[in-house]
N, C-alpha and C positions, 0 to 999 in steps of 0.2 A: 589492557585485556579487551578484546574484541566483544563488542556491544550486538547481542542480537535480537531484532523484531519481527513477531510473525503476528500477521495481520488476518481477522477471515471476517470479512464484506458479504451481506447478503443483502440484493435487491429486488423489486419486482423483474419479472422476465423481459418485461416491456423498456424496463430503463437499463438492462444491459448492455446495448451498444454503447451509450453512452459512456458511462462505469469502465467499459473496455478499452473507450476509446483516449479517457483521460488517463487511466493504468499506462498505455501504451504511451502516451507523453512523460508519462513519470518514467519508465522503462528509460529513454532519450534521454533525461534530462539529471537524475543520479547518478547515476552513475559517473556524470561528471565530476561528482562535486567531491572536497577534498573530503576526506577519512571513510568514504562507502566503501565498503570491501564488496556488495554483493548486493543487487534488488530482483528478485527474481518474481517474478506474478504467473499465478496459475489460475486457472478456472477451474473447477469445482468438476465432477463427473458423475457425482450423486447427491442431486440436488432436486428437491418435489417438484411435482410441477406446478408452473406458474412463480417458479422463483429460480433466482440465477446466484450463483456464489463465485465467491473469487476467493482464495489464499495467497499473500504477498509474503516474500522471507527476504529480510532486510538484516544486513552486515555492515556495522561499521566501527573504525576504530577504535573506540570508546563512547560512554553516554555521551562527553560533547558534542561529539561529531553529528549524532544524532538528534540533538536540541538543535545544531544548528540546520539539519537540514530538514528542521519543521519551521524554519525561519525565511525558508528561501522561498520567492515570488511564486516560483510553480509547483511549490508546494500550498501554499492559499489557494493559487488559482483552480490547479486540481482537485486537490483532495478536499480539501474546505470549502470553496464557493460549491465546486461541481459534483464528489460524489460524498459526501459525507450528507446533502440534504435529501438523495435518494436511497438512502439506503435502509434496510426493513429494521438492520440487527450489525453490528461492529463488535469485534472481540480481537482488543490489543494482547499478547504474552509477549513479555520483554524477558532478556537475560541475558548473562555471560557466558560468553562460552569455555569450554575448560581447555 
């Protein structure tokens, strides 16, 4: 049964390009990998000022697929070294889908 993650990233305004720019290598680099059904990343359009968001919606074949693709190298390099230490607030919701 298809395993699904939605992600919502909030950082200061200032380290937005950043956060964008590592999101956009994650965009490349899932979607290769085997069991992703779906990474799609959004920016946010009502967001206070002086802060920036992002929403990620992540698709893949089941939970393993997705253990394993918090295993892969540009997943550390991304998400973990580069935007998870800028960020103000993170709110994972996982599920199945029907």
């Amino acid at each position: 049964m298809p395993y699904a993650v939605i992600a919502h990233y909030r950082c200061a305004e200032s380290d937005a390009p950043t956060v964008q720019a590592a999101l956009t290598a994650m965009q490349t680099h899932t979607p290769t990998e085997p069991g992703n059904l779906a990474y799609i990343v959004h920016t946010d359009t009502e967001t206070p000022p002086g802060e920036s968001s992002f929403t990620l919606y992540e698709q893949y074949a089941d939970e393993p697929a997705f253990t394993a693709h918090t295993q892969t190298p540009h997943f550390h390099t991304h998400i973990l070294q580069t935007i998870r230490p800028l960020l103000t607030s993170r709110t994972i919701w996982t599920g199945q889908t029907l």
